[in-house]
PASEBA-1860 file (N, C-alpha, C; in nm, 3 decimals):
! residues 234
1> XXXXXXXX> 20.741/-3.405/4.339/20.655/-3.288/4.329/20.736/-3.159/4.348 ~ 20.862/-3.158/4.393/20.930/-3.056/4.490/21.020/-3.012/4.347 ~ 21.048/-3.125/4.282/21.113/-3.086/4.157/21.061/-3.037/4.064 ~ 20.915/-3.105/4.058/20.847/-3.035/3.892/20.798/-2.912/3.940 ~ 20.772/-2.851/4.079/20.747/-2.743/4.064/20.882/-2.618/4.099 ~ 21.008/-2.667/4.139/21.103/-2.591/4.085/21.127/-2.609/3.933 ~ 21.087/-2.689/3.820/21.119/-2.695/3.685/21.032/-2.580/3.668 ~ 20.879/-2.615/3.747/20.759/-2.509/3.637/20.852/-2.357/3.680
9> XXXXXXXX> 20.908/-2.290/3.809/20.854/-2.159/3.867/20.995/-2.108/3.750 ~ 21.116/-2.173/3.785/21.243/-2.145/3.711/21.213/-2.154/3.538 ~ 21.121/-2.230/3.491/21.071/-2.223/3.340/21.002/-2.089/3.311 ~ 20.918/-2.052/3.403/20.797/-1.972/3.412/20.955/-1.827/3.396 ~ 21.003/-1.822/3.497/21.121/-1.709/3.505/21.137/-1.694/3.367 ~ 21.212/-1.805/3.345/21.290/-1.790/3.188/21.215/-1.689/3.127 ~ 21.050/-1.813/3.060/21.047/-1.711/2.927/20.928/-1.605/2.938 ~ 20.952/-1.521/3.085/20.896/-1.416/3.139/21.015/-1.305/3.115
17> XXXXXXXX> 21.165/-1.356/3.130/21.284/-1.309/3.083/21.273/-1.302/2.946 ~ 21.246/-1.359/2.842/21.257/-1.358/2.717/21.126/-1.256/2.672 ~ 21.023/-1.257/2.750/20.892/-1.186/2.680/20.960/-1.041/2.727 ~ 21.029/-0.999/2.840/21.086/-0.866/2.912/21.194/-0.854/2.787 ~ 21.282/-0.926/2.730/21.405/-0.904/2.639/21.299/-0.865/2.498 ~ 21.178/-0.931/2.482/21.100/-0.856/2.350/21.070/-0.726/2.387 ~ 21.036/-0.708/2.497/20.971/-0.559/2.490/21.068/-0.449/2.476 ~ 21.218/-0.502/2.541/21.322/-0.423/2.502/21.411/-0.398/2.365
25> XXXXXXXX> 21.370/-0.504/2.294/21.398/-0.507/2.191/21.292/-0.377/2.088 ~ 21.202/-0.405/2.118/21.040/-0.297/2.037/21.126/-0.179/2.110 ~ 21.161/-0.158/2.241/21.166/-0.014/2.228/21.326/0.020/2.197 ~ 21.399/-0.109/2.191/21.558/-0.014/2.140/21.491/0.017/1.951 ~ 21.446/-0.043/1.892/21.405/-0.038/1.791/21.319/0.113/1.749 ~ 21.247/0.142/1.875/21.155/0.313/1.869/21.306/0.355/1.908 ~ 21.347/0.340/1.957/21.501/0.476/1.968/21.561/0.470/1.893 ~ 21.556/0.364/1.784/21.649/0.387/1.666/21.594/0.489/1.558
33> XXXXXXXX> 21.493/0.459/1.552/21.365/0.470/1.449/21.344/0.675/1.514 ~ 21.362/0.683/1.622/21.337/0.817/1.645/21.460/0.913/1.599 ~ 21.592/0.809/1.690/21.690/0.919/1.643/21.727/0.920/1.457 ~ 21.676/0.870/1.398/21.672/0.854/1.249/21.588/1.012/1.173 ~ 21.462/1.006/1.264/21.395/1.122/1.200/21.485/1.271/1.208 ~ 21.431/1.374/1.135/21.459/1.477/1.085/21.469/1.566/1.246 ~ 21.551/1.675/1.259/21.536/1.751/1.397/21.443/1.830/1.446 ~ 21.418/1.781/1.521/21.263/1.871/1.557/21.325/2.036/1.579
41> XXXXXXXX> 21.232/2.109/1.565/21.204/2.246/1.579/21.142/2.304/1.702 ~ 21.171/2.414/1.738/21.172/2.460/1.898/21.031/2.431/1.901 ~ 20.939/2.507/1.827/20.807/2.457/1.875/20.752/2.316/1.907 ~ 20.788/2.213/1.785/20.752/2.105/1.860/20.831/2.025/1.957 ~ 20.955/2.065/2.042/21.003/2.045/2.150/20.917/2.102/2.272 ~ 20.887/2.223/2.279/20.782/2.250/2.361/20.633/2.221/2.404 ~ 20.619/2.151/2.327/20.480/2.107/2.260/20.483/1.944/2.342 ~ 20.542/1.906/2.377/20.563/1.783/2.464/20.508/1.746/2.576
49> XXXXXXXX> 20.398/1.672/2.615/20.331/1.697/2.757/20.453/1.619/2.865 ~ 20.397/1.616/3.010/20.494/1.551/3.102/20.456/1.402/3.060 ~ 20.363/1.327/3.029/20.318/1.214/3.040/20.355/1.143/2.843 ~ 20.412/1.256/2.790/20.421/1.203/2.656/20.593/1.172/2.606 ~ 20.586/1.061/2.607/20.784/1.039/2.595/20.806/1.056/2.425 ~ 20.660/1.048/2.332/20.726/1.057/2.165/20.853/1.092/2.133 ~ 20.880/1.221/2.249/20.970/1.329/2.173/21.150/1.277/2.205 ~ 21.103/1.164/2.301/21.248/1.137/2.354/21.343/1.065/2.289
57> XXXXXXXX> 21.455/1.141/2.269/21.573/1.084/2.177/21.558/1.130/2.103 ~ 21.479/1.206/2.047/21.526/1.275/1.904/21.566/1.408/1.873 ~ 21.650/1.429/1.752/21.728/1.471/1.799/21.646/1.656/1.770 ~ 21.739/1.753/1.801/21.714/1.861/1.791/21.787/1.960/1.801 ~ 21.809/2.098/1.710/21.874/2.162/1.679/21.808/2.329/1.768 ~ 21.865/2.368/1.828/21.837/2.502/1.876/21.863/2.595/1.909 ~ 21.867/2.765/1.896/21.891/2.873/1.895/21.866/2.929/2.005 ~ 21.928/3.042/2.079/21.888/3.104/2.161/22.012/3.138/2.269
65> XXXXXXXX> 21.976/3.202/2.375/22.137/3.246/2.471/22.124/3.190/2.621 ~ 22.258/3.176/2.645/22.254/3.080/2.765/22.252/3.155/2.905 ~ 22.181/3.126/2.975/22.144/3.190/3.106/22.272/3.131/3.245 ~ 22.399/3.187/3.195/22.511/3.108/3.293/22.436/3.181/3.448 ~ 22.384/3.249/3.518/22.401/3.260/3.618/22.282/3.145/3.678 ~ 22.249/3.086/3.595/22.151/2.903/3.661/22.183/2.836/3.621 ~ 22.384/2.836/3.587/22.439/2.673/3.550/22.431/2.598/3.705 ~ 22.461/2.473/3.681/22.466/2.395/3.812/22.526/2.227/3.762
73> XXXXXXXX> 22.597/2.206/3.879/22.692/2.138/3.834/22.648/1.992/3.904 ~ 22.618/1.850/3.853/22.552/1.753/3.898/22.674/1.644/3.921 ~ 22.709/1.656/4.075/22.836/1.581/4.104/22.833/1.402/4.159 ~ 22.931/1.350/4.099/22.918/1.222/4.096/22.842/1.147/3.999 ~ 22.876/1.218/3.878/22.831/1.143/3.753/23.025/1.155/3.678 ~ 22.960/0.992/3.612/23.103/0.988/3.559/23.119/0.967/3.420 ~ 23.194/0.980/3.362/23.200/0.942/3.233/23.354/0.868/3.175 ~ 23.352/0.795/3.121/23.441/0.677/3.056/23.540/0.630/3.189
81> XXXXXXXX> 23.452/0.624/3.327/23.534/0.546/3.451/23.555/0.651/3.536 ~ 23.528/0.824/3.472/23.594/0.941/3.542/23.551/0.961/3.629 ~ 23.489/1.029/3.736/23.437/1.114/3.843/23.395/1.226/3.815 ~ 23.317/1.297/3.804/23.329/1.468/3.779/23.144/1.471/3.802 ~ 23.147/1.635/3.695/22.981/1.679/3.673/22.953/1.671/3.562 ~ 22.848/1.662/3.575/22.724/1.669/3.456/22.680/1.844/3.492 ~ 22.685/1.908/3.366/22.693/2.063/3.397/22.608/2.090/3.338 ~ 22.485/2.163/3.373/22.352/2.161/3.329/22.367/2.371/3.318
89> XXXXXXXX> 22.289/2.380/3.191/22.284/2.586/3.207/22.145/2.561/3.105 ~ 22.087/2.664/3.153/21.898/2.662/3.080/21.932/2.758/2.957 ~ 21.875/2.765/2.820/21.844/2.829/2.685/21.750/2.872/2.667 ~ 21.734/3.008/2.672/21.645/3.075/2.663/21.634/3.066/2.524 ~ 21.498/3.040/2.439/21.487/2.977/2.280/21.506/3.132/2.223 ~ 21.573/3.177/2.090/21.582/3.268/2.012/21.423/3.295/1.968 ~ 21.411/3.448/1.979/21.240/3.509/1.941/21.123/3.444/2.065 ~ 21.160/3.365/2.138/21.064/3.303/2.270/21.107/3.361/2.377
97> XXXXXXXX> 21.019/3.324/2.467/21.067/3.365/2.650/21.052/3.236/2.668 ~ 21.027/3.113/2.599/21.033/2.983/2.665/21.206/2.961/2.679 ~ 21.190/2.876/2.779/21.361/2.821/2.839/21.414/2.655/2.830 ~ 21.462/2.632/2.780/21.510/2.463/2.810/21.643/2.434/2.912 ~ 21.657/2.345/2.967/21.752/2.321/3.056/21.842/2.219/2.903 ~ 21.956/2.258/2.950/22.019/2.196/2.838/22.132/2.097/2.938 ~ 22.186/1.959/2.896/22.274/1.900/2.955/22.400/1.937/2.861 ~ 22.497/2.028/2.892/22.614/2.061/2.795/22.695/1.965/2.807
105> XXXXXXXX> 22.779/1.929/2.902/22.892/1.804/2.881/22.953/1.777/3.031 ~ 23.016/1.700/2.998/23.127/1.637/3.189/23.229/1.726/3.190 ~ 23.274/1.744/3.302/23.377/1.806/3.384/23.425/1.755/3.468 ~ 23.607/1.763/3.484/23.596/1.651/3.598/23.634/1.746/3.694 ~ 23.603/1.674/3.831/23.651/1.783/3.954/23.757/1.799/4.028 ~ 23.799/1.859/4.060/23.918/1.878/4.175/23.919/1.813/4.256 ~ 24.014/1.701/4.298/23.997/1.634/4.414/24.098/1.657/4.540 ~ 24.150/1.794/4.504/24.212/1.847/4.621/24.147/1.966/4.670
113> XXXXXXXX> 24.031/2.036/4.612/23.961/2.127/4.637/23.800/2.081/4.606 ~ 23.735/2.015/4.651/23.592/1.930/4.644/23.482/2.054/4.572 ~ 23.514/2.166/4.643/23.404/2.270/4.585/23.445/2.353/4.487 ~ 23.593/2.309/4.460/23.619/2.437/4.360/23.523/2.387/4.212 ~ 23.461/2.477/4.128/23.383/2.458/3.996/23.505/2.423/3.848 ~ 23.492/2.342/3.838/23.569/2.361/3.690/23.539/2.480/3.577 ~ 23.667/2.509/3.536/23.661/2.607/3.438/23.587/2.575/3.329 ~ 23.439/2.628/3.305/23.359/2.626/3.201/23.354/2.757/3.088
121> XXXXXXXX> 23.340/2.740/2.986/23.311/2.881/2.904/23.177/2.876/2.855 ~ 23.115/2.977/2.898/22.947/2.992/2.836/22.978/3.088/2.772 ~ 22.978/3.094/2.662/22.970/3.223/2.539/22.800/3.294/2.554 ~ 22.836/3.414/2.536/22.769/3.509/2.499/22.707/3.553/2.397 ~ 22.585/3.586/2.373/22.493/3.613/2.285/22.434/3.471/2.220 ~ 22.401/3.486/2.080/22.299/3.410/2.010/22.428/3.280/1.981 ~ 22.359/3.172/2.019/22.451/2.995/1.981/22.346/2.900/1.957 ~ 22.420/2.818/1.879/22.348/2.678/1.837/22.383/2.584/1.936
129> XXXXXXXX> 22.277/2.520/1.937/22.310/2.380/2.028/22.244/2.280/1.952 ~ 22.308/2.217/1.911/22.277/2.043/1.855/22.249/1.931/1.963 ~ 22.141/1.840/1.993/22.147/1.783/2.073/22.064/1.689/2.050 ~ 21.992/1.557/2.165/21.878/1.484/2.158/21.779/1.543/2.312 ~ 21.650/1.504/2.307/21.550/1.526/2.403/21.590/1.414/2.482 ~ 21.602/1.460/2.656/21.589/1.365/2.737/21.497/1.401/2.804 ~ 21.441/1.304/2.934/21.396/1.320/3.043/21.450/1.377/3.171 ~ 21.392/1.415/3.232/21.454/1.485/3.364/21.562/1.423/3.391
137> XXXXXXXX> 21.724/1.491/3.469/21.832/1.425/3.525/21.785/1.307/3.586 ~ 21.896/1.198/3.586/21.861/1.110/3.652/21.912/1.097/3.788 ~ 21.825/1.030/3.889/21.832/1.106/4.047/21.929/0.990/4.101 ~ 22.059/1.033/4.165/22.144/0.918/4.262/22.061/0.937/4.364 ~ 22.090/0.821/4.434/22.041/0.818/4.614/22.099/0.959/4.709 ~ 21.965/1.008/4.719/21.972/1.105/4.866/21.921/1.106/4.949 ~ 21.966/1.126/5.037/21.875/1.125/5.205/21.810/1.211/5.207 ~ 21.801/1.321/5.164/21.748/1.425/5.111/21.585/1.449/5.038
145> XXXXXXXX> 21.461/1.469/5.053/21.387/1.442/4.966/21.372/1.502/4.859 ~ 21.335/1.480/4.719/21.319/1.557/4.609/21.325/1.714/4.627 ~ 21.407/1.784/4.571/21.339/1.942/4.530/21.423/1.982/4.685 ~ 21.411/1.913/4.817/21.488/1.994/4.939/21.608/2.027/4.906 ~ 21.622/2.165/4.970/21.766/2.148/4.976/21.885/2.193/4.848 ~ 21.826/2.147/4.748/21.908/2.148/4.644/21.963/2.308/4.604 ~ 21.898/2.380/4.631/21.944/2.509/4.585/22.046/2.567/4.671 ~ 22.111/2.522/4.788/22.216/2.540/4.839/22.339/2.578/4.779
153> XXXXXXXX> 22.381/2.558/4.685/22.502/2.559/4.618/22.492/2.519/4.438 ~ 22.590/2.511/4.376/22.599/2.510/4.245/22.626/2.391/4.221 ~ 22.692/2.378/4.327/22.748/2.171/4.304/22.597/2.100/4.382 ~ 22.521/2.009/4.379/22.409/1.909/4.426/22.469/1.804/4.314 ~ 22.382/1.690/4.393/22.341/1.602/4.403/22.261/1.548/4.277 ~ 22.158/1.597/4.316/22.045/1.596/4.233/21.977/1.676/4.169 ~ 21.895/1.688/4.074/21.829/1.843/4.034/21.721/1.783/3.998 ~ 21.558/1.877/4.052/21.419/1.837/4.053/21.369/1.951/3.947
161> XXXXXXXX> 21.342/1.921/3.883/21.328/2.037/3.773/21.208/2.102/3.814 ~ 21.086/2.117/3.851/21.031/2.215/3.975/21.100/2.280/4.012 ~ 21.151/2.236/4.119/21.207/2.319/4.258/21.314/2.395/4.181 ~ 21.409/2.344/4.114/21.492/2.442/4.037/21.458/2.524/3.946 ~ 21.320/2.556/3.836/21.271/2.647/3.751/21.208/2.766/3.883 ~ 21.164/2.668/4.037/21.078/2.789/4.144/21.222/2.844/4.146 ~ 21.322/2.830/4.180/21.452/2.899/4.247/21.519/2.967/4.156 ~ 21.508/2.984/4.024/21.546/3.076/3.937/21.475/3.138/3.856
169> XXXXXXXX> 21.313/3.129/3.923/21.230/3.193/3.798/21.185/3.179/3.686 ~ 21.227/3.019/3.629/21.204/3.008/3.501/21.097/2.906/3.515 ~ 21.022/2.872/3.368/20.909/2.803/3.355/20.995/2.689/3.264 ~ 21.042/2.566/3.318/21.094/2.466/3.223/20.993/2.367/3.183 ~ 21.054/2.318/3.064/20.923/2.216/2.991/20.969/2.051/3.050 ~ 20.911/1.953/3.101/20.932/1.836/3.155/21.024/1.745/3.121 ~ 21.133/1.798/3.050/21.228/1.715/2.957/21.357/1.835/2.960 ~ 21.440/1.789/2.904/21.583/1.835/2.871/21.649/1.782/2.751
177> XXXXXXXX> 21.737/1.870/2.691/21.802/1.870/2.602/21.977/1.835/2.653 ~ 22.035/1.720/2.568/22.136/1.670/2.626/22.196/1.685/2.490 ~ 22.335/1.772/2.482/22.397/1.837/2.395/22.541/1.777/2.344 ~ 22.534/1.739/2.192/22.614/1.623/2.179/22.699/1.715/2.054 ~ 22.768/1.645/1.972/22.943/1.738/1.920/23.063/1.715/1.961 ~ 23.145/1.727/1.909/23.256/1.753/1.974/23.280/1.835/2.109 ~ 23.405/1.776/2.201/23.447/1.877/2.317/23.470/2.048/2.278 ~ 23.398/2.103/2.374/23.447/2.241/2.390/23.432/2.252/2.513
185> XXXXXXXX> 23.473/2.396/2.496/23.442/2.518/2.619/23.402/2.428/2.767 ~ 23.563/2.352/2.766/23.621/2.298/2.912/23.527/2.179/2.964 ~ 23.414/2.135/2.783/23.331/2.021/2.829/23.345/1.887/2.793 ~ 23.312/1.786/2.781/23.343/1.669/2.731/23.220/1.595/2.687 ~ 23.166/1.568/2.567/23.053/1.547/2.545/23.100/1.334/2.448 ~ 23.164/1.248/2.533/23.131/1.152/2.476/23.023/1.035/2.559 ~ 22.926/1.097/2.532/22.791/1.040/2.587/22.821/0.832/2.541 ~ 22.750/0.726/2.622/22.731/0.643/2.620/22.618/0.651/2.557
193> XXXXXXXX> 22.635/0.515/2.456/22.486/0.496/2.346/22.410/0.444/2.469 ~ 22.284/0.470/2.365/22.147/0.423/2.462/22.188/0.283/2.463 ~ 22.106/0.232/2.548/22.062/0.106/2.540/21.972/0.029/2.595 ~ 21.890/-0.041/2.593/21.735/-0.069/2.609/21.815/-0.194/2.686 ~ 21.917/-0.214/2.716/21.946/-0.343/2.834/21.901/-0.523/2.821 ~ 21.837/-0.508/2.667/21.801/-0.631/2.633/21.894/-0.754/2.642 ~ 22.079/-0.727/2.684/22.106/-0.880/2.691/22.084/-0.925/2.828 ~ 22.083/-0.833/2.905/22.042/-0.825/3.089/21.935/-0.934/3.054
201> XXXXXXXX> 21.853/-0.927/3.002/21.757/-1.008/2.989/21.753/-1.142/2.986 ~ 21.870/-1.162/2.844/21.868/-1.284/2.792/21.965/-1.333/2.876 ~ 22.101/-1.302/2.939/22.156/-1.339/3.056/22.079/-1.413/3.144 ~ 21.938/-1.312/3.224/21.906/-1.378/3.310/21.819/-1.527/3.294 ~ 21.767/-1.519/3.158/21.679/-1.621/3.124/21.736/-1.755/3.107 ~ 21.862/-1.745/3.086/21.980/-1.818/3.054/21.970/-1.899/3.184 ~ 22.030/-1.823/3.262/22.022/-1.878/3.441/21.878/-1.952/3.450 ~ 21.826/-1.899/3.469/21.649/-1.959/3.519/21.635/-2.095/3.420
209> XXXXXXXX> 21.657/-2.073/3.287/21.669/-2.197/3.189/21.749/-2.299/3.237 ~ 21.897/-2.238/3.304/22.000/-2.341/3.339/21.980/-2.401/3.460 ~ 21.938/-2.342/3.518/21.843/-2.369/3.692/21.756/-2.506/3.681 ~ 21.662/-2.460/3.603/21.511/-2.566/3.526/21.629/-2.693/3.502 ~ 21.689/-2.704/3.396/21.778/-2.824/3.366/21.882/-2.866/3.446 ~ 21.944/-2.797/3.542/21.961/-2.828/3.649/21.919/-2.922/3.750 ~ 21.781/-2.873/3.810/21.681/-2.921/3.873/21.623/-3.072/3.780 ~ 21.635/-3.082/3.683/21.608/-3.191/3.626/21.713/-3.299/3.623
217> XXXXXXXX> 21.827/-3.260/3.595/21.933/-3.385/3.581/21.971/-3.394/3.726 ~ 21.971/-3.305/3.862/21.974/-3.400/3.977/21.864/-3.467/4.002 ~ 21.736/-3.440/3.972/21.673/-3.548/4.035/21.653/-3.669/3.953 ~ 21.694/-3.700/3.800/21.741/-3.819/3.767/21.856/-3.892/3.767 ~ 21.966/-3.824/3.836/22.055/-3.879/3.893/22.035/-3.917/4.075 ~ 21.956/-3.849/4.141/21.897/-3.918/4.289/21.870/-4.006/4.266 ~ 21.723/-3.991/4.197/21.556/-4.048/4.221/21.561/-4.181/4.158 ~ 21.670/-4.173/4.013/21.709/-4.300/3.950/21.810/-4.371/3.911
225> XXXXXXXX> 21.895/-4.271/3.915/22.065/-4.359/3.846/22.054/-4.392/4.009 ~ 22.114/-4.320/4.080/22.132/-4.383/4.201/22.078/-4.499/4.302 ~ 21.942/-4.449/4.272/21.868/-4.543/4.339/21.800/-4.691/4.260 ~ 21.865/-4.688/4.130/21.826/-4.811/4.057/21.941/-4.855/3.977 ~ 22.035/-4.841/3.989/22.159/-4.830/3.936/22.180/-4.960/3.789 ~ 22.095/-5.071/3.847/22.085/-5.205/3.753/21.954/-5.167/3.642 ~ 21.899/-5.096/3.669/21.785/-5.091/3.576/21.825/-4.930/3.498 ~ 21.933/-4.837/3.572/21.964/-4.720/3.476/22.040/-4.795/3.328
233> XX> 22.126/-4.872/3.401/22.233/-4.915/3.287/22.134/-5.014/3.190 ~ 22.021/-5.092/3.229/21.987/-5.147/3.120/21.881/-5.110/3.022
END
């Protein structure tokens, strides 16, 4: 009994793993299918509620001038193994007073001077930014709660997009723009492809599958080769 119900719970895992690897599959498939379409336009980037992800990943082209005195620099993000920031400055849209937080590119940091800022260039006046729609930064572990704190300095941790539009005045829309191209202006923009994590899946189902058959060939090697040894062989 002890066995067939480690076969059922480790079976049950599996292809609960495989139904989780479909659903990731449907949505790497909507991120393909999104970043495919045409670039959205400032209005319908703004047009995005907090609770509506349509707009995410695709891509978008936009005008307007960069507000360097609310760059901020998001430390302990790395890129291709590096260490550095994720350097975030808001776009005020060309002909709007609406603002987007834009993710420009990595920087790596000084590790003989922890606070010194890397040399960035924010150009002046009217620029294009090519990019895709993300969701808010993504948050490392802080002891810290959301939104506290953070406005201390240029270098954080984390950034709560609230608490940072209250601390500089601006009205940001529930998403961000993560800005892709070639390196410039002291940034490094080779972003990691998405990925919907679907072999994580099939990995684990693998295990739970190998577990189940596991659990089966010892207890016909206990329960019967062993214990009947004249009647296995015949």
């Amino acid at each position: 009994m002890a066995a067939l119900a480690a076969m059922a719970v480790t079976a049950s895992l599996g292809r609960w793993q495989l139904s989780r690897a479909a659903q990731k599959l449907a949505l790497q498939a909507a991120i393909d299918e999104r970043k495919a379409l045409p670039p959205l336009a400032p209005g319908e980037l703004l047009q995005g509620g907090s609770d509506d992800d349509v707009l995410l990943h695709r891509r978008v082209v936009l005008r307007g001038q960069w507000l360097p005195e609310a760059t901020v620099f998001l430390d302990n993000r790395q890129m291709q193994g590096r260490p550095g920031f994720f350097v975030f400055t808001p776009l005020r849209l060309e002909g709007r007073q609406a603002v987007v937080l834009v993710q420009r590119g990595w920087a790596p940091r000084d590790f003989q001077e922890r606070t010194r800022l890397p040399q960035v260039a924010t150009p002046q006046g009217s620029v294009e930014v090519a990019g895709r729609v993300a969701g808010a930064p993504a948050r490392l572990y802080d002891f810290a709660p959301a939104g506290e704190g953070e406005g201390s300095s240029r270098i954080r941790q984390n950034l709560d997009l609230a608490a940072y539009g209250a601390e500089f005045s601006l009205v940001l829309p529930p998403l961000t723009v993560v800005q892709t191209g070639d390196a410039s202006e002291g940034l490094r923009r080779d972003w990691a492809a998405i990925d919907s994590g679907v072999d994580k899946h099939y990995g684990y189902a693998f295990q739970w599958f190998g577990l189940c058959g596991l659990v089966a060939i010892l207890y016909v090697w206990f329960q019967i080769v062993r214990r009947f040894p004249g009647r296995a062989r015949a």
